[in-house]
N, C-alpha and C positions, 0 to 999 in steps of 0.2 A: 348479311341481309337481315335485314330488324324482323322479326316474328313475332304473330299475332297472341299475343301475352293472355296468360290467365293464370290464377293461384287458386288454390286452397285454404281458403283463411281459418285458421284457428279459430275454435270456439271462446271468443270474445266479446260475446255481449252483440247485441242486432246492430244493424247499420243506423236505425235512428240515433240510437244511444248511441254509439261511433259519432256521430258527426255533430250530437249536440252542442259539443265546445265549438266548434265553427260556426253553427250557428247562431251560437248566440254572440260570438266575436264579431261577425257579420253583420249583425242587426247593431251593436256598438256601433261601430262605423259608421252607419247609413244614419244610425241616430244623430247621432253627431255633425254628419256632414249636414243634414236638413237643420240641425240649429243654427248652425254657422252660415248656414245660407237664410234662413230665415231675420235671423239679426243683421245682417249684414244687408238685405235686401229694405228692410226696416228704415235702417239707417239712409239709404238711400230714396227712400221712399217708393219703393216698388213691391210687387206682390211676388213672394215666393211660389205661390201657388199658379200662379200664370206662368211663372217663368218656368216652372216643371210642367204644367200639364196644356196650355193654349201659347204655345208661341214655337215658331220651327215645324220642324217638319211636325209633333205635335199635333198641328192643325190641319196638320194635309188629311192626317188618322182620323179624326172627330167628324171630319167634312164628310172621307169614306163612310164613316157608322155611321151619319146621321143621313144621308143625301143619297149613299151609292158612287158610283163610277160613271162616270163622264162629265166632271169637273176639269176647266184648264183653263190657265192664266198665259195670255200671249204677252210677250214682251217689246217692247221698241224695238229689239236688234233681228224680231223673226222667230224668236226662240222658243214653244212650244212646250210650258210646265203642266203635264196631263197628270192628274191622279191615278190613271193607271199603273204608275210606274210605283206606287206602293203596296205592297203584297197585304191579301185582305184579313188574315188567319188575325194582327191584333183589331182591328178597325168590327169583325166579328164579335169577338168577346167584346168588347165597348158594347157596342148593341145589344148585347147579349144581358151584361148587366145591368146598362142603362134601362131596359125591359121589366127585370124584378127588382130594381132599387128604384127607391126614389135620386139614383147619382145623375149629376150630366153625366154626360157622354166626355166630357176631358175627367170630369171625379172618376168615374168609372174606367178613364185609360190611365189615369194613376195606381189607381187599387190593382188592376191587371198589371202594372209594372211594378207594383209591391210583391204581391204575391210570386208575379213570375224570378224577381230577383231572389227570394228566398229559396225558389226553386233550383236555380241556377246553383248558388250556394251550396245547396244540398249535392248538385250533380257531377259540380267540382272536387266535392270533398268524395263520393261514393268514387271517384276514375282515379284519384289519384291515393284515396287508400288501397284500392283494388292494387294498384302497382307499386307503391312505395308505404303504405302502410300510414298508419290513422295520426301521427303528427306531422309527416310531410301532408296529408290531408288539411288537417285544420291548418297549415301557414300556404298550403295553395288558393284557399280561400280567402282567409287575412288581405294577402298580398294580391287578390282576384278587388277586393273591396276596395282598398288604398289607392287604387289606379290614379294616375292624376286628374283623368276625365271620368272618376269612377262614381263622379253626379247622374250621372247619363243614366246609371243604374235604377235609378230612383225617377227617372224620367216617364212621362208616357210616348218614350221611345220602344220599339221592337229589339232592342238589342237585349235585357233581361228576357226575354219570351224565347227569341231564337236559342241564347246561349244554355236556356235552360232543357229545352228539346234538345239539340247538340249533345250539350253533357249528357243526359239520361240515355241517350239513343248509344251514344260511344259504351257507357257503362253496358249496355244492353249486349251489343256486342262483347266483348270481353267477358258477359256471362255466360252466352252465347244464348242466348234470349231472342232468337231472329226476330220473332213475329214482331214483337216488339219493338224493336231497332227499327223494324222497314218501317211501321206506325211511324213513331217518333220522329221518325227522317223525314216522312210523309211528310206531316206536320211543318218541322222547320222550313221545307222546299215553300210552304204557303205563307212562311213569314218574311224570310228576303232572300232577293236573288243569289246571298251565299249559302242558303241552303242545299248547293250541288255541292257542298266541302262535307256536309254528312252521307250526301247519297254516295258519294265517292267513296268515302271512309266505309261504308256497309258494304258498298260492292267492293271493294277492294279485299276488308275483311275475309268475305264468303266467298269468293273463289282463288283466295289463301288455303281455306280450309276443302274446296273439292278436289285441288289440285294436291295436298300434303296427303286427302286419303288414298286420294287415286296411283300414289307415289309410293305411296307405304303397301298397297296390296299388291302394286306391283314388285317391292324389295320382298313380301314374305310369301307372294303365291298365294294371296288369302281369297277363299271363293265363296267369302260368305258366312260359310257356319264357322271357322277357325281364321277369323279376320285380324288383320296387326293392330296393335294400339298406338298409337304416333304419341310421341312426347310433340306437344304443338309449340314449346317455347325455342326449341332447339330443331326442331324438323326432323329426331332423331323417328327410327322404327323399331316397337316393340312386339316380338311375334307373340300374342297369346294364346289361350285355348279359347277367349269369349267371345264374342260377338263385336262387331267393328266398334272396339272402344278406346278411345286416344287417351292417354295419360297426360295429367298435365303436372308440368313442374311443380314439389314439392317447395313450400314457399322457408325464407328464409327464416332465423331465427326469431325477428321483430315480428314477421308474420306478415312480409312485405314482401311483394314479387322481388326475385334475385334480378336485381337491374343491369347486369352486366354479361352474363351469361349465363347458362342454364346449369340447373344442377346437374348432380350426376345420379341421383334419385328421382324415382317417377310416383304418383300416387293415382290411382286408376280411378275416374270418375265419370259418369253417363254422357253421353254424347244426344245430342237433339237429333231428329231424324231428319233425314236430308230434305223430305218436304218444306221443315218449315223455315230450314234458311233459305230454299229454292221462293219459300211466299214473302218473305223477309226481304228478299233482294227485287221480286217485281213488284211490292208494295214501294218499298222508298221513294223511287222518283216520281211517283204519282201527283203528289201536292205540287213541285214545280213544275212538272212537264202542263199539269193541267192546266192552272193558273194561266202559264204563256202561251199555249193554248187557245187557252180565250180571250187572253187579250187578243192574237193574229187573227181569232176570227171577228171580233169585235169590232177592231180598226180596222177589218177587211184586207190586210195585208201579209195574210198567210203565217205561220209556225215562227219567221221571225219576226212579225209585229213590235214584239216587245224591244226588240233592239232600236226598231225606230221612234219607241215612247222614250227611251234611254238617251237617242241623240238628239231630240227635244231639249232635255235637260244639259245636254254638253258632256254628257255621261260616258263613257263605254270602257275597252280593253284594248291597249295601244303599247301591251310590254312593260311601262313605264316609262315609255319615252317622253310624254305628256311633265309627267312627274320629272324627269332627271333635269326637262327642261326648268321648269320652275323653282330647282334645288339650284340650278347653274346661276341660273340669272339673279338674284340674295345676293352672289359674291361680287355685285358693279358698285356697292357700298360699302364701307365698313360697317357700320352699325347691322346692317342686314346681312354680312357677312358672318353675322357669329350666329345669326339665326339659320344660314345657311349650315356651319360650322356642326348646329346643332340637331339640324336635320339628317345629317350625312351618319352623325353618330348614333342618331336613333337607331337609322335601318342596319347598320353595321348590328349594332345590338342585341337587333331581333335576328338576325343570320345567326349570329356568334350564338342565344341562344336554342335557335332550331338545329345547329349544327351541335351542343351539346345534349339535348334532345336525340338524337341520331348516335351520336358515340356511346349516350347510356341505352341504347339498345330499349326505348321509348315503343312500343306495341303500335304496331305497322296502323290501325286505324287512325290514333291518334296522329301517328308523321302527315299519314295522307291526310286528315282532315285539316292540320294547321299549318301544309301545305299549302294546302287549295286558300284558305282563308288568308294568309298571305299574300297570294299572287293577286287575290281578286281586291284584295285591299291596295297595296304597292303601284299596282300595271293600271289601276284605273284611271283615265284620264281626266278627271274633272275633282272639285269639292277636295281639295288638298287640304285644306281645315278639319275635315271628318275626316280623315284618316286614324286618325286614334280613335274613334270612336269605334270604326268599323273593325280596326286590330281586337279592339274589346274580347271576341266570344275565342280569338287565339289564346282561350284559358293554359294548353298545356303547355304555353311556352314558358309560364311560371313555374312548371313544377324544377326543373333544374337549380332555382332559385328555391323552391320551399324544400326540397332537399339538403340546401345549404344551410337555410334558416333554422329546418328542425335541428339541427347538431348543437349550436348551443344550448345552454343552460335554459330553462322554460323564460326564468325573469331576464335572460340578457335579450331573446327573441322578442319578449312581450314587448320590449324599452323600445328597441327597434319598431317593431309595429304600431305601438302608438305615434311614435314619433311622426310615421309617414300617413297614420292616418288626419294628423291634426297638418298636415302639411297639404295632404290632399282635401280636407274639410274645405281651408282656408284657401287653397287655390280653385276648386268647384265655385265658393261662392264669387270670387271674383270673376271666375268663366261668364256664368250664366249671368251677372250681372254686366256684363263687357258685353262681347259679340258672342259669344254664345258655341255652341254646336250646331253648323250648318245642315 
């Protein structure tokens, strides 16, 4: 059973200075990708800037900041497209800055999608140094930026915003920083409705950890004043003389949590008090529970309201049956058959990598969080075109891949990564000048 991971990192220099090579590899990327969408949009004669910040859902966000909630576009077939159905935490900041800038309100939901992807960068590289050490850090990042749809980043899309809470709130955890993490979580649950894959990850977390103390004073008899210290990597019990203090794995020689199993070494370090992961855990679902909330009393239709803003849109959770259907039917053609071909291999992919996630013994918030963010990607029955999009904030399922990638030589990694970022430059811009992200 994967356990809730934490190390002791060597005195190395802060976490900014850690992760500055990622980020400024990150801001390459995104640089680049905006040139090439910029020229490319040129040449066709359309505006880059429309095509990131007023076109897609984009506009549903701008409507929200500028107008409020109770916008809806009925369609020929009955179909009910309510703005409710967009969570209001980015559509806030727009207004927020549109208020002390002179930006519109889409200027203003770019610069929130600037700044938030920077953040994101930063929160991917802080979870995955935390576990595997500060060059699988900066190529989790690298390879978080090169995504094929990793324009979306750069979008005034919610997916920068959410995955940046995510990561910080996961990192929070893992420090064990509750109060924090429940914020955090808070937060993401008010930016889209997969923010129940963080509040899961935190509750899942925190009662890992009442149940290993509650375990451990039961193996030592500890009543308080001579309480055991639990190794939390390995679920092991260490009886001391001090106060209920958990031991946590002694990290590896790189200075990278031991991904595999735990040491056989403990190093004794303060433990938070159980209030404040008890505040930590009824903090997180707050942002989403509220939000749906009010939309059911909004639309007058009770705590599930929001489900029926959702099937407005042809939206919901149906297993994937929706989806297998739509992968089946590709194969009544050839030509749609490879596209078929190629879907079947995506999702194999993403298993193959959550299943080596799971075999490297990957710290139980993160399983559970890119869990949840799976299923509610995969099983949804509508908008099969966003699907990568929505895979997007499944940051940890690259780190098995940026563990592969750090092993080489820095320049054979580099060659590789450039390679994919001018590969994903170049297919961003053809996206968003195509059909786009639904």
């Amino acid at each position: 059973m994967t356990d809730l991971a934490t190390r002791v990192a060597p005195a190395r220099g802060t976490l900014p200075r850690r992760a500055a090579p990622a980020l400024l590899g990150y801001a390459a990327v995104r640089i680049l990708g905006l040139l090439v969408l910029a020229a490319w949009s040129a040449a066709r004669g359309s505006s880059a800037l429309t095509l990131l910040g007023a076109r897609w859902d984009s506009l549903w966000y701008t409507r929200v900041a500028e107008l409020g909630y109770g916008y809806e576009v009925r369609l020929p077939n009955g179909d009910v497209h309510s703005n409710l159905a967009f969570f209001p935490l980015l559509p806030w900041l727009e207004r927020l800055l549109h208020a002390v800038t002179p930006l519109s309100y889409a200027d203003a939901g770019l610069v929130v999608s600037l700044l938030a992807s920077l953040a994101a960068a930063g929160g991917i590289f802080a979870v995955a140094d935390r576990v595997y050490g500060p060059r699988a850090g900066v190529c989790a990042v690298l390879l978080w930026a090169v995504l094929p749809v990793g324009i979306v980043q750069s979008m005034a899309y919610s997916e920068s915003l959410f995955t940046a809470l995510a990561a910080w709130s996961l990192y929070a955890v893992l420090t064990g920083r509750w109060v924090s993490a429940g914020v955090l979580a808070a937060l993401a649950g008010l930016t889209r409705p997969v923010g129940l894959a963080v509040v899961a990850a935190v509750w899942a977390a925190g009662v890992l950890t009442f149940v290993r103390e509650r375990g451990a004073r039961d193996a030592c008899g500890g009543d308080g004043a001579h309480g055991p210290a639990a190794d939390v990597r390995a679920g092991r019990v260490a009886c001391t003389g001090g106060a209920h203090e958990p031991t946590r794995a002694l990290s590896a020689p790189d200075g990278a949590l031991h991904a595999t199993r735990a040491l056989p070494l403990t190093l004794r370090a303060p433990h938070p008090p159980a209030w404040r992961r008890v505040l930590g855990l009824l903090l997180a679902p707050l942002g989403a529970a509220g939000y749906v909330l009010w939309v059911g009393r909004r639309t007058g239709k009770g705590p599930l309201g929001y489900l029926d803003v959702q099937a407005g849109w042809r939206n919901g959770f149906d297993g994937g049956y929706a989806f297998a259907r739509f992968v089946a039917d590709k194969f009544t053609s050839l030509p749609s058959a490879l596209a078929g071909v190629g879907l079947i291999a995506g999702v194999v992919l993403l298993i193959a990598l959550y299943a080596t996630g799971v075999r490297q013994r990957q710290p139980l918030p993160l399983l559970v969080y890119t869990g949840v963010v799976l299923a509610l990607a995969l099983c949804a029955s509508s908008y099969f075109g966003s699907k990568p999009r929505l895979l997007m904030p499944a940051f940890p399922l690259l780190f098995p891949l940026a563990r592969a990638l750090a092993r080489p030589r820095t320049a054979r990694s580099a060659l590789v990564t450039a390679g994919l970022a001018v590969l994903a430059a170049v297919y961003g811009a053809f996206w968003l000048n195509g059909s786009g992200p639904p």
